[in-house]
VOLOFI-957845 format. One record per atom (N, C-alpha, C): x, y, z. Coordinates in steps of 0.05 Angstrom, whole numbers, plus 5000, padded with zeros to 4 digits. Example, Ala and Ser with C-alpha at 12.3 -4.5 7.8 and 13.67 -1.06 7.14 Angstrom:
526448865156
524649105156
526449345156
525749555142
527349795143
525850015157
END
This chain:
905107947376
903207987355
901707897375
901108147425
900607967423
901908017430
898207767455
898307767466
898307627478
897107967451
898007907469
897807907454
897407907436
898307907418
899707797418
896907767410
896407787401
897407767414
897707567432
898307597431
898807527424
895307557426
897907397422
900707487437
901207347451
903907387466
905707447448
907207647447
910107737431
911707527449
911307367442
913407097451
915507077430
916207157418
917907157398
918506757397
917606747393
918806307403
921206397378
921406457354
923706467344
923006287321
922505877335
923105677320
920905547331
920805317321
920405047332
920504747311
921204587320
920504317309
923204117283
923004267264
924204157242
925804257232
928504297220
930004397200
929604357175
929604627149
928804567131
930204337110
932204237121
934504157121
932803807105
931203737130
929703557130
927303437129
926203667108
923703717103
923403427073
924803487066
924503207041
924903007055
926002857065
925302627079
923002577094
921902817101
918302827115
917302767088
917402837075
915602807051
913903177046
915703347061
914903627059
915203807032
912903977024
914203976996
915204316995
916904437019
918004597012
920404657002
920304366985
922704386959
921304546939
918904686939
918104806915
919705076911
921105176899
922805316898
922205656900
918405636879
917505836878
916205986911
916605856931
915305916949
917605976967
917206246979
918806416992
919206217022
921706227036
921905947062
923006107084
921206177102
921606327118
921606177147
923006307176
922506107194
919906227208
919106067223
916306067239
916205807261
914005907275
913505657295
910905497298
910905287298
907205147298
905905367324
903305387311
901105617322
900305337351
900205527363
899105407395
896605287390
894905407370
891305327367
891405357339
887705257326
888305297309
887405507291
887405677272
888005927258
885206017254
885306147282
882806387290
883806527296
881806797288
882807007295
881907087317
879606967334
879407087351
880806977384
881506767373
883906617392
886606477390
887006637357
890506617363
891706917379
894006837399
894907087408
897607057418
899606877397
901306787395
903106777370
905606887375
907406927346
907406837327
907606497325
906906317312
904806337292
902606307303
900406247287
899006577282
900406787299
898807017291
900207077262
902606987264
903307167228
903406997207
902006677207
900606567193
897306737177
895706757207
892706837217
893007107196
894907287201
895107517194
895707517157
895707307145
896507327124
893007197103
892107057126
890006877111
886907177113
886707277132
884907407138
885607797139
883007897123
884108247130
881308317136
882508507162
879908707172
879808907153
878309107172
877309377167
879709577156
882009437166
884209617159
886509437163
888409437149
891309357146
894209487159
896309357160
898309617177
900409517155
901509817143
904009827127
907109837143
908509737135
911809687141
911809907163
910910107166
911710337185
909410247215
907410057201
905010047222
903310337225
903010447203
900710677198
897710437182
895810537199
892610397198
893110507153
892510277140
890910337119
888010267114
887610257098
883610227098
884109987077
882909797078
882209637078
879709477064
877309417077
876009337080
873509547091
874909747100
872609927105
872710107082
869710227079
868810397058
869010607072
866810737095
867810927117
866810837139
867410997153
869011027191
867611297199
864011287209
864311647228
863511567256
865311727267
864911817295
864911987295
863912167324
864812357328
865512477360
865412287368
865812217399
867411967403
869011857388
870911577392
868511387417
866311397410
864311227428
862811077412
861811297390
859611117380
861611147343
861810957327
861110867300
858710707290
860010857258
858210687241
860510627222
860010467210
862410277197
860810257170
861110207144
860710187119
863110007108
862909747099
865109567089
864809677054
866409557041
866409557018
865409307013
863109296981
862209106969
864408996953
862708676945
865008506927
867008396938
867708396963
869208296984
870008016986
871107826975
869307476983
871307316996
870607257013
872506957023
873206767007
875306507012
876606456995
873706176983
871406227000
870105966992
867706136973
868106386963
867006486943
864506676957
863406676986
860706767001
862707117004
860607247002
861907547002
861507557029
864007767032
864207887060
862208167079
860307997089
858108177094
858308367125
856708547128
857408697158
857108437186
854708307176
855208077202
856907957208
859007787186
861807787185
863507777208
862808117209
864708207231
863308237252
860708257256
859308207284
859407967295
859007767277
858507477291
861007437296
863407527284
865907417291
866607577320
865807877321
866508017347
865507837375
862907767364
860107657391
862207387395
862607197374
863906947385
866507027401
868007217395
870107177413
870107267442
868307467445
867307627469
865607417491
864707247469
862307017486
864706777508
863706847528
865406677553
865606307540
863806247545
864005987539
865005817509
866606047490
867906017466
870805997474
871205987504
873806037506
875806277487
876006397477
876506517461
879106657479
882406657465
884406817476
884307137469
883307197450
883107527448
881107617459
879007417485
876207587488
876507887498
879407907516
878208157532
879408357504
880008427483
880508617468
877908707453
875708557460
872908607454
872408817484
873308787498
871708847528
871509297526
873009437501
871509687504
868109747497
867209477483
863809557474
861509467489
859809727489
857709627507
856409287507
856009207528
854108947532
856808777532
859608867530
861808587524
862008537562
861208637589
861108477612
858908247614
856808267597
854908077605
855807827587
856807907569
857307627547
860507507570
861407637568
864007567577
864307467614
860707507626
861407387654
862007087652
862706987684
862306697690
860306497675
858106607679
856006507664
853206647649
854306717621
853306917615
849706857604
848207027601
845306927600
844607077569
847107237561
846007337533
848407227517
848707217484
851607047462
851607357456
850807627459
851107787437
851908027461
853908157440
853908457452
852108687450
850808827470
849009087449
850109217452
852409347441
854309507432
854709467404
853109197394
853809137367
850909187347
851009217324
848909227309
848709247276
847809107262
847809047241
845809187229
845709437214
844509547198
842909467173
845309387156
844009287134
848209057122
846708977096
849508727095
852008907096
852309087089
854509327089
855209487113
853709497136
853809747152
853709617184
854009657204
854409557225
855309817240
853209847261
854810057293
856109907304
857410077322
859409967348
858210107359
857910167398
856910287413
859610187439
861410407446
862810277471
861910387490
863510277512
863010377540
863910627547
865910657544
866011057542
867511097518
869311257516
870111317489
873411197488
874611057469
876810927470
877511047447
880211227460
882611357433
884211147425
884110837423
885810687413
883610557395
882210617395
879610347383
880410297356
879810527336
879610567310
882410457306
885210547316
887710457315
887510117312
886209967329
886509707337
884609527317
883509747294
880809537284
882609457251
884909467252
886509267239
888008997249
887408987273
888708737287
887008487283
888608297284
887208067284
884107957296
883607977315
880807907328
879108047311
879608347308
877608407299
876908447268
877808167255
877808137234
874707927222
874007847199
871707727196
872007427196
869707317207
870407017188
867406987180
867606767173
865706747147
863506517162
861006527158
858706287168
859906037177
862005897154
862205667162
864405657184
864905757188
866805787220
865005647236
862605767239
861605827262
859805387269
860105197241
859105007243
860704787250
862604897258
865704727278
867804867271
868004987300
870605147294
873205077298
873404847310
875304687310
876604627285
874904397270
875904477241
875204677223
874904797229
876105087218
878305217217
878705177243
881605227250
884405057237
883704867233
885104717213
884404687187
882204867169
882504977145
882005177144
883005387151
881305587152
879705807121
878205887119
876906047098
877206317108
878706457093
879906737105
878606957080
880307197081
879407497056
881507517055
884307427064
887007567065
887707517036
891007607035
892207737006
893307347003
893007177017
893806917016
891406757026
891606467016
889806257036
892405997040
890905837057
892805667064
892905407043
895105367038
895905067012
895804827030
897604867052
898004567068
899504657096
898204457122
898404467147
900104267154
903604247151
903903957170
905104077189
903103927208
904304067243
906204007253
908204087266
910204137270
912304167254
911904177221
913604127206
913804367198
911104497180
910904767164
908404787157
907905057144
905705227136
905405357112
904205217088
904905347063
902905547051
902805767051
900805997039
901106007013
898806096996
899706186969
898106366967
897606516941
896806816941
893906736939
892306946943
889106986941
888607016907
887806936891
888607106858
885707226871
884007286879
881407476876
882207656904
884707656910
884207936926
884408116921
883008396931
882408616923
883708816937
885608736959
886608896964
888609036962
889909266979
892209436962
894709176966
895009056994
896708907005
896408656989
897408636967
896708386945
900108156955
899807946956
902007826963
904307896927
905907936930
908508036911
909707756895
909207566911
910407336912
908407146912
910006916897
908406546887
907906466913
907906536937
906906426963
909506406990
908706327017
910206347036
910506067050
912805927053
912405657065
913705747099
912205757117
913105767131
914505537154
917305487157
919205227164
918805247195
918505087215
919105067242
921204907244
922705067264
925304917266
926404947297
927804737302
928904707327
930004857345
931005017323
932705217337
933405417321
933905677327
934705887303
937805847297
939305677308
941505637303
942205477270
939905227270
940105077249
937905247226
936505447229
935305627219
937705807206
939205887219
941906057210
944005887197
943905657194
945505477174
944105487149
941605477150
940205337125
939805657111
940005887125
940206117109
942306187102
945006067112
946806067095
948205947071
947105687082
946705547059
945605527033
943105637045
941105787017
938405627020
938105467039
935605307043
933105477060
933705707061
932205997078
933106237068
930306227050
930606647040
930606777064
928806767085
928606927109
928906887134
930606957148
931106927175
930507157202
928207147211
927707447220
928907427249
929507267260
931207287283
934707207286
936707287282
939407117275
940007087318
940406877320
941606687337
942906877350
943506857384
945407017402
948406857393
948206617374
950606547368
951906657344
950606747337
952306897310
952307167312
951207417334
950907607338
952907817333
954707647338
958707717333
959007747309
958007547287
959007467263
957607487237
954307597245
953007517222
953007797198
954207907203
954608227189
957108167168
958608017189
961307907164
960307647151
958707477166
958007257142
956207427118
953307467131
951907577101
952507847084
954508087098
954808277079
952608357081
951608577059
949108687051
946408517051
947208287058
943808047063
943308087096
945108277100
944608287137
942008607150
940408547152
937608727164
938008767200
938309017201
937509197225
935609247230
933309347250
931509557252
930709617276
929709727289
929009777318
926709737323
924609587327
922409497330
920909417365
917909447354
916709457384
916709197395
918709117402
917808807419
919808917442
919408757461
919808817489
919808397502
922008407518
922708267538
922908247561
920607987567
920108077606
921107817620
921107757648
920807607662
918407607684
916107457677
914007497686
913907267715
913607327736
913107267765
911007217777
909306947774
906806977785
906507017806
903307177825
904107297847
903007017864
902206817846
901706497859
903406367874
905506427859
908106287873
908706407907
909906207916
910006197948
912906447949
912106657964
913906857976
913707057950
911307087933
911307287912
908707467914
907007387929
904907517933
905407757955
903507907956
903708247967
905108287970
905508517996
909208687997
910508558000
911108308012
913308108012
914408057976
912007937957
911907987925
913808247914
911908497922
913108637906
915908757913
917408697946
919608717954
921508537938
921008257936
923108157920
923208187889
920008227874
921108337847
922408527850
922308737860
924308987862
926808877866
927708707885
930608657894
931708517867
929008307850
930608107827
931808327799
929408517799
930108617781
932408807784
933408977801
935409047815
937808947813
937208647818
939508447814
941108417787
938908537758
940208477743
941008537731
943308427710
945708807710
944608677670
942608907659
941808857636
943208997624
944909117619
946809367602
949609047596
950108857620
952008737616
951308407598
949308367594
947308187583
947408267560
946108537552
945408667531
948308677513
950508807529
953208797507
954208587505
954408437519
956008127515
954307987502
951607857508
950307687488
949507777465
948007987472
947208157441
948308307422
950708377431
951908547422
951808807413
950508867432
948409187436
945009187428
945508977405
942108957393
940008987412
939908957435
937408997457
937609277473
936009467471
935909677496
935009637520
936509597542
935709597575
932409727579
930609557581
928509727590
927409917602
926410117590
926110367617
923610447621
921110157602
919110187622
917109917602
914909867615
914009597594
913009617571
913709807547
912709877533
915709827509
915810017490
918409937475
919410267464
921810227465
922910537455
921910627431
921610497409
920010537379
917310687386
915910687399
912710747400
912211027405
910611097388
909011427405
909211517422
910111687435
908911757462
910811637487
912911467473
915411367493
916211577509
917111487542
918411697557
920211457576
922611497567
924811347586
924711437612
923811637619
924911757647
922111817667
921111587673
918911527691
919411517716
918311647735
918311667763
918211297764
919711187780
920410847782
922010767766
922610887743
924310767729
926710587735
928110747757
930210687774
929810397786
927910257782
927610057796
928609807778
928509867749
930409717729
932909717719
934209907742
937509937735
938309707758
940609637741
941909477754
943509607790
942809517811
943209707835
944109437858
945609297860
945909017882
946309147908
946509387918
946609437942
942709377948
942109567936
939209747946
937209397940
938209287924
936808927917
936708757935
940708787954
940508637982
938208708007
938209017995
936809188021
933909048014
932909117996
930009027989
929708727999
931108547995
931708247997
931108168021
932808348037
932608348068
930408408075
929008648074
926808698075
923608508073
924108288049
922208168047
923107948065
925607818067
926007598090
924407658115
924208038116
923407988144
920307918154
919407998130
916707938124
915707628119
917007418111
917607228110
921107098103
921906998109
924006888106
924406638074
925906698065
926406588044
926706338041
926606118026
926805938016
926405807993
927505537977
928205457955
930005517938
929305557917
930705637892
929105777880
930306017856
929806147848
930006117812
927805997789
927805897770
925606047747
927406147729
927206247704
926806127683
924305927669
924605807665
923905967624
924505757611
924505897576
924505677562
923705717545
923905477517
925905537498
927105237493
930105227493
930205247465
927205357442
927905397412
927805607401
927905717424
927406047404
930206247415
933106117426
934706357424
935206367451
933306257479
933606477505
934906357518
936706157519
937706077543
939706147558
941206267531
943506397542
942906657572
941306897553
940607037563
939306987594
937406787595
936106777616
938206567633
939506407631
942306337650
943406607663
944506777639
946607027650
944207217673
941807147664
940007327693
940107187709
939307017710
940206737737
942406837752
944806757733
946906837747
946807017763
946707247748
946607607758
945107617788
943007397780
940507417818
942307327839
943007087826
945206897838
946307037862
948007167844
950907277850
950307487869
948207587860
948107947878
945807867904
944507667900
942707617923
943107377936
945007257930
947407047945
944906737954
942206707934
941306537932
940506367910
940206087910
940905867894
938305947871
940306067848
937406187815
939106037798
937505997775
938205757751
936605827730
936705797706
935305807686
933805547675
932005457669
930605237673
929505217637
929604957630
929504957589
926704817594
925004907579
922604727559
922804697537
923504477528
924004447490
922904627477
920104627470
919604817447
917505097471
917305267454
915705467458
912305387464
911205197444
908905097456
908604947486
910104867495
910004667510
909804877534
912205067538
912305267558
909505447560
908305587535
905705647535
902905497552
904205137543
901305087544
901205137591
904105077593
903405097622
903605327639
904005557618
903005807629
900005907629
898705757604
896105767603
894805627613
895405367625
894205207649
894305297669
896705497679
896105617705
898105347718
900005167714
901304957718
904004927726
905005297714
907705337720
908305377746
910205247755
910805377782
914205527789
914505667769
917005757766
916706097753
918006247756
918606527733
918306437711
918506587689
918006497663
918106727652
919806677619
920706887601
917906937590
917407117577
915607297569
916507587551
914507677539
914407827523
912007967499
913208207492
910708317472
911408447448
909708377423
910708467392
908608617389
908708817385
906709017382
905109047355
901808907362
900008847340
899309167328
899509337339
898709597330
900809817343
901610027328
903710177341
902210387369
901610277388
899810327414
902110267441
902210427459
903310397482
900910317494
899010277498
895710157508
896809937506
896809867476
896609557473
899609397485
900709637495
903109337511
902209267530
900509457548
898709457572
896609307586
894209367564
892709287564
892508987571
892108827537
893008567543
894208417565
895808527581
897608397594
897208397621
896008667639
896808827663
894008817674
891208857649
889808967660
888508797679
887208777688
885408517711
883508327684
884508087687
882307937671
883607947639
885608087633
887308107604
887707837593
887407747569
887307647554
890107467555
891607577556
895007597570
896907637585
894707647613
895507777638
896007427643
898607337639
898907067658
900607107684
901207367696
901807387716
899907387743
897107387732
895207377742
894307717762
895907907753
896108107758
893008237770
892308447787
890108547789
890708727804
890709057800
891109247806
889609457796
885809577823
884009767811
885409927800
886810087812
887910347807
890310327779
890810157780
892210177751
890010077722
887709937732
886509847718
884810167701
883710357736
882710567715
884310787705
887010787713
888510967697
888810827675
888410607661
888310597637
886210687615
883610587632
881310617619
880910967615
882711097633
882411347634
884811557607
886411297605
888311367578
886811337558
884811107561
883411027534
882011347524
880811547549
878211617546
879211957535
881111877534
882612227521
881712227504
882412477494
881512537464
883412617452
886112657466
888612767447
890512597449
891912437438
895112287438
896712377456
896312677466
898812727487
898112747506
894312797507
893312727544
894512427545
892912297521
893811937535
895611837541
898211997518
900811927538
901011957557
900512187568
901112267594
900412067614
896712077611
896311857638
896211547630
898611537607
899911227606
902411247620
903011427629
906311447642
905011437673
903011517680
902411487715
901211147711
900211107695
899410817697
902310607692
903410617688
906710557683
907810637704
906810847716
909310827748
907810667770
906010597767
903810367784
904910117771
905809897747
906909827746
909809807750
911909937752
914410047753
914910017789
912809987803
912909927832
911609637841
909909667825
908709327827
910709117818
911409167790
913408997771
911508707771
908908707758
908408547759
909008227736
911008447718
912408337702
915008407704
917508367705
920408477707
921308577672
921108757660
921808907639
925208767636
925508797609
928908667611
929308877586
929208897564
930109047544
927908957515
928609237502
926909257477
928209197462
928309177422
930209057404
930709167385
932609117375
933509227356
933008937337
932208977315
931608687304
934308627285
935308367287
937908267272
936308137254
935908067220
935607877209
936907877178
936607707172
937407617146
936307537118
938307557095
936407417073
938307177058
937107077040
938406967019
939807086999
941606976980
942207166962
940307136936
939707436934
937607436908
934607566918
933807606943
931507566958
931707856974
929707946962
929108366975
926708176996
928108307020
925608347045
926108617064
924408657082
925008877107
923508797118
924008837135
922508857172
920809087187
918408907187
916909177187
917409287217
915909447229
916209627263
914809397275
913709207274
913109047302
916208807304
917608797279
920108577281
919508367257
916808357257
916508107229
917008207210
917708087179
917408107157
915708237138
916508447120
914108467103
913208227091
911608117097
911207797083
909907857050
909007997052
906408037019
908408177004
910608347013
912708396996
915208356997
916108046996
918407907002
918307816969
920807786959
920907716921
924207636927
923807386905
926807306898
926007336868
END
């Protein structure tokens, strides 16, 4: 969700913190019975939309606040919040919201709304994690330099309280797609008079507002009664549980202390079809699993760099990962995007560089020794609450073994902790990674992540020529030009590997007994229509 989703990073963290197990002894009150208990993880920041971009707190964010448009179980754009939408060149809009709109502090939802919310996140010195998903509209380089001398985009413009242009920089065939995602959703005046605490109450338009914040513990939503929209929550509210581990997450849903479990544990992978019976959920969804390699790190930068990602990824035999831990649930990657999406093509000139190959890996290996000679250890490092250790050990191994030097898998307790020192720029190791797809977009696995200056690029990546074959995907005007020159921009990564691709998912989850849910195409929950 995310990046990054957005991303927020599709970090999938899984868990973090508490078992629901031991939520009454906190003094937690998701003993309320009427409130649906789902797992989740404490949000990295606090619940903005224009700087959450993290699993956690984006499908909190995503429940309190609605843009211009909404995405149904399939991830098809609904309307929303917009009245109409004309272009006629995917360059320039005019936007028309619907009246009667109101936040949860009663102020109606006006076109500035969504301008002042776009300008703050785009504005450099807001720090803001979604800024570069602002960066297709005119005037978003000057707000967004080092030190910018204007707060506003002129790409932006406020008509009257209802109506607002956009003006981009050339024409983007993903735009209209992406103006149901989070950032570019509204917030309301009082955001803007400390947004700090804001972030810890936030005043949203969504089909829910927030009941109670205990951090690290849980997240209790309850319904909007004055929302207007189609996406009405179904249900008395959502408590969302952080928990230590999806392991003790998969007890308490068997137990019955968890209606929903959207990830089941690589430890029950074997078993959880014969424990829950018909409470057991499949689906194939856009999230994707990487190992991301900063090119900071000593012996990772230029061709020496991109020689040994080639050799690591080479190294690792993901078809044997994939059937033994997962038990098929994961597809071997065959490019950074996810098999579910539009416009997918497994069979990319480079592809071959993600099959498992230990001859052609030594050869590569060798190759960079000669360019520099090797040394240290080689460390994968993951947070030890959301599921990955196994997995990222058995790649260790796999480097280990086939490149005959000392690799290990390396634990950070929770998922925040690992974040915060990827986002300090602090890590000095590999690091698991990944993407949940905020909109059904092969762009948006890209973008965010790859492009120079991405929102979610913590590989620190920068590559012109892949940078304008993207912008040049954006500027199509048909779905099957853009595919196209998203598959040459993908074989510029696929040689770079500025991330190592591992496999896409098949989502495993679970319910309670008594409790209708499904899983929508990014892997999360229908949350607004979950009912016991």
């Amino acid at each position: 969700m995310t990046a990054v989703r957005l991303k927020r990073i599709a970090a999938m963290a899984g868990a973090l913190v508490i078992s629901a197990g031991v939520l009454a002894a906190c003094g937690g009150s998701s003993s309320d019975s009427s409130l649906i208990r789902v797992n989740g993880s404490e949000p990295e920041t606090g619940l903005i939309t224009t700087t959450t971009n993290e699993n956690g707190g984006g499908r909190i964010v995503d429940r309190l606040f609605t843009g211009l448009y909404y995405y149904d179980a399939d991830g098809n754009p609904k309307p929303a919040m917009v009245d109409k939408l004309d272009t006629t060149d995917n360059k320039n809009y005019t936007i028309t919201i619907k009246k009667g709109w109101k936040f949860t502090d009663g102020t109606e939802v006006k076109a500035h709304n969504f301008v002042d919310a776009w300008n703050f996140g785009a504005y450099t010195p807001n720090a803001q994690k979604q800024q570069s998903f602002f960066a297709p509209i005119a005037g978003y380089d000057e707000v967004s330099s080092e030190n910018p001398t204007v707060k506003t985009m002129s790409g932006l413009k406020v008509v009257d309280d209802y109506t607002f242009t956009v003006a981009l920089k050339q024409p983007a065939i993903d735009f209209k797609l992406g103006l149901g995602f989070t950032p570019f959703k509204p917030l309301p005046d009082v955001a803007f008079k400390d947004i700090k605490a804001f972030g810890e109450n936030p005043v949203g338009n969504g089909p829910y507002k927030l009941q109670t914040w205990q951090h690290n513990v849980k997240a209790d939503i309850v319904p909007n009664p004055d929302y207007p929209g189609e996406n009405k929550a179904q249900n008395k509210g959502i408590s969302f549980v952080f928990y230590t581990s999806l392991d003790t997450g998969y007890a308490d849903l068997q137990s019955g202390n968890l209606d929903v479990l959207d990830t089941i544990p690589t430890s029950a992978l074997r078993t959880y079809k014969q424990d829950l019976g018909d409470r057991a959920i499949d689906k194939a969804t856009a999230q994707n699993q990487t190992i991301t390699i900063p090119e900071r790190l000593a012996h990772f930068g230029g061709q020496e760099g991109v020689l040994r990602r080639q050799a690591i990824s080479m190294a690792i035999d993901r078809k044997q990962i994939t059937t033994n831990i997962f038990q098929g649930s994961r597809n071997p990657s065959k490019d950074f995007t996810a098999s579910s999406l539009p416009g997918f093509d497994g069979n990319l000139p480079g592809e071959s560089n993600l099959e498992y190959n230990p001859t052609k890996a030594v050869a590569l290996w060798n190759q960079a020794n000669a360019i520099s000679p090797w040394s240290g250890k080689f460390v994968i490092s993951t947070n030890y609450d959301g599921g990955h250790k196994e997995w990222t050990d058995a790649a260790a191994n796999s480097i280990k073994n086939t490149l005959k030097i000392d690799a290990e898998g390396a634990g950070i307790p929770t998922f925040s902790q690992l974040r915060q020192q990827i986002n300090d720029k602090t890590i000095q190791t590999a690091f698991r990674a990944g993407w949940q797809g905020d909109y059904p977009s092969m762009l948006e696995f890209l973008e965010p992540i790859f492009v120079t200056g991405g929102g979610s690029n913590d590989a620190g990546y920068s590559n012109p020529t892949f940078d304008a074959k993207v912008r040049e995907a954006e500027s199509q005007t048909s779905a099957e030009a853009s595919y196209k020159v998203v598959g040459e921009a993908q074989q510029i990564l696929l040689n770079d590997l500025p991330a190592i691709p591992m496999w896409d998912y098949v989502n495993n989850a679970g319910v309670n007994t008594g409790v209708k849910a499904s899983i929508t195409w990014s892997g999360l929950p229908d949350y607004e229509n979950i009912t016991k």
